[in-house]
N, C-alpha and C positions, 0 to 999 in steps of 0.2 A: 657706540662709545660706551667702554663702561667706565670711565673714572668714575671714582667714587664710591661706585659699585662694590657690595663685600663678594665674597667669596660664593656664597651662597647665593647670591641672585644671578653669579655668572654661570654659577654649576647649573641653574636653572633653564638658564638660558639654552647650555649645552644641551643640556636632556631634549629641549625641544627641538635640536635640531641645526642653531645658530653655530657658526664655527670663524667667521672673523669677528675681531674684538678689535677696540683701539683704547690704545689707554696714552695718557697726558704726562707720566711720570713712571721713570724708569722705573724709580723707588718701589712704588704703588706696585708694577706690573711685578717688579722680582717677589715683593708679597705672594702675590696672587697664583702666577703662572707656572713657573717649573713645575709643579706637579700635575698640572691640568693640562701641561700639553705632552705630557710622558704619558699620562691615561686616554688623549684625543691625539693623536699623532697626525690629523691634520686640523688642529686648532689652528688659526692664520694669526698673529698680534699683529698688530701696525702701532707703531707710538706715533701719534699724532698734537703732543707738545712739543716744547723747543727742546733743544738737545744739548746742554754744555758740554765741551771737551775733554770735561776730564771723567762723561758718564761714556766717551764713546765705547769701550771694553766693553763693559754692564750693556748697553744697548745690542752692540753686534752681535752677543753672545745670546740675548733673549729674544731679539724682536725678527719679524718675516719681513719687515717694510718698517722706513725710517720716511716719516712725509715729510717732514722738516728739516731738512736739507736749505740754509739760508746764508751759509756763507763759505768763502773759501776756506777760510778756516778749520771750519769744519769737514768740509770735504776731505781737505789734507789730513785731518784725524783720522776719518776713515780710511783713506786709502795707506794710511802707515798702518789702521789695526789689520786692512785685509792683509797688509803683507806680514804682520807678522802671526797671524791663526788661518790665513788662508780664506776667510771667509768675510761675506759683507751681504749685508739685505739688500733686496732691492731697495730703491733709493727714490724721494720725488723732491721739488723742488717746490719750496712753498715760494708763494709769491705774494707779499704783502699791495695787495691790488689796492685798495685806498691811501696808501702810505700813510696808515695810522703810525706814529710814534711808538705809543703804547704796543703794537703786535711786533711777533714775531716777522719772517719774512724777508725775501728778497726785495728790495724796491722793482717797479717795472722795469727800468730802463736797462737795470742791473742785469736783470733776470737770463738773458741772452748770453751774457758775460760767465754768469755761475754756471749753466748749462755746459759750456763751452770748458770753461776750467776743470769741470769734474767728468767730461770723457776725454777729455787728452790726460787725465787719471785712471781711465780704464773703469769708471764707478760705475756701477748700471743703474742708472740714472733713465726709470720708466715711464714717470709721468709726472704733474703736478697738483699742487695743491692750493687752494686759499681759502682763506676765511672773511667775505665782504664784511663793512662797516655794519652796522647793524640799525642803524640810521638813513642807509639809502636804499635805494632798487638794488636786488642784488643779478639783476639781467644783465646789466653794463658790463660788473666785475666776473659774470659767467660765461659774457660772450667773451671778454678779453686772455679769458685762461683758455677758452676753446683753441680760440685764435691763433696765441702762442706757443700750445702745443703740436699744434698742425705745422706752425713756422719751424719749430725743431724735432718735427719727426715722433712727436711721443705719444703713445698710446693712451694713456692713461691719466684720468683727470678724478679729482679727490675734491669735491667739493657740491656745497648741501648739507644741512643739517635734518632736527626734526618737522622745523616751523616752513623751510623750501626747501625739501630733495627733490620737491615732483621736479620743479623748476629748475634745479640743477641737475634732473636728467634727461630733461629737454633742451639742455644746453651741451649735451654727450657726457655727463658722469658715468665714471665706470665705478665709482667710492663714494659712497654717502655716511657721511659722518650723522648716523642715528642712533641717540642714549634716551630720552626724554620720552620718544612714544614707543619705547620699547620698557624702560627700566621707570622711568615717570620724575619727578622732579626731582635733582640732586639735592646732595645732603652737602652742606659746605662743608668743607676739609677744615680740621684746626693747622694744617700745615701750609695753609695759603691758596 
């Protein structure tokens, strides 16, 4: 994860070798990226913040992977932008596993539902993703993404940070959202 991350610490990054990134805002990533990934032609982005509607252009056009995929709504964004540029990231579905208010996210029960709506949309729609409570075990909300992805067939699971990737890849992560022991503590944004 580099949000927040300037330019200079991801060019770093690269030098050593790193080549997926994830960033939180479209905004931020159009900063950052067009030029770094015309100089690394296999840099990977994932935006792995929420996605409004009216960024999905800007997103499709930047990003290799969209995690936050939470509602039909937005699916329906996307699959109008694939038709009209022909193109769409791969795609996961976040799944708000605590049903915190506050997050982003599909609710559980939903989650079956959105799955379902965005391939009778033809989306490719790979794996998913969540973010547990940050107040509970996060084994419960790990085994329940494992679970649900095996239920629909999906490869690929996004979840784990710095403080439990170990533990979200003994729960099958194939994506670990890690900023903090790589880049070390954020800097808050004045933009929120």
């Amino acid at each position: 994860m580099s949000k927040t991350v300037n330019e200079t610490g991801v060019r770093a990054a690269l030098t050593a070798g790193q080549r997926l990134f994830g960033e939180n805002r479209v905004q931020e990533a159009q900063g950052k990226y067009p030029a770094m990934k015309m100089n690394y032609p296999d840099l990977e982005l994932h935006l792995i913040g929420p996605l409004q509607t009216n960024k999905v252009k800007d997103a499709v056009a930047l990003f290799d992977c969209i995690e936050t995929l939470d509602r039909t709504k937005l699916a329906d964004a996307l699959a109008a932008e694939r038709a009209r540029t022909g193109k769409c990231p791969k795609l996961f579905v976040q799944v708000n596993t605590g049903e915190e208010p506050q997050k982003a996210g599909v609710l559980p029960k939903e989650a079956g539902m959105l799955i379902a709506h965005a391939r009778a949309l033809n989306l490719p729609v790979e794996g998913l993703m969540c973010i547990p409570p940050l107040d509970q075990d996060h084994a419960p909300h790990f085994g329940f993404l494992a679970k649900l992805a095996r239920d629909h067939n999906l490869k690929e699971l996004s979840m784990g940070m710095s403080e439990d990737f170990e533990m979200a890849i003994r729960f099958g992560a194939t994506y670990v959202r890690v900023g903090t022991a790589i880049f070390g503590e954020r800097i808050a944004s004045d933009s929120g």
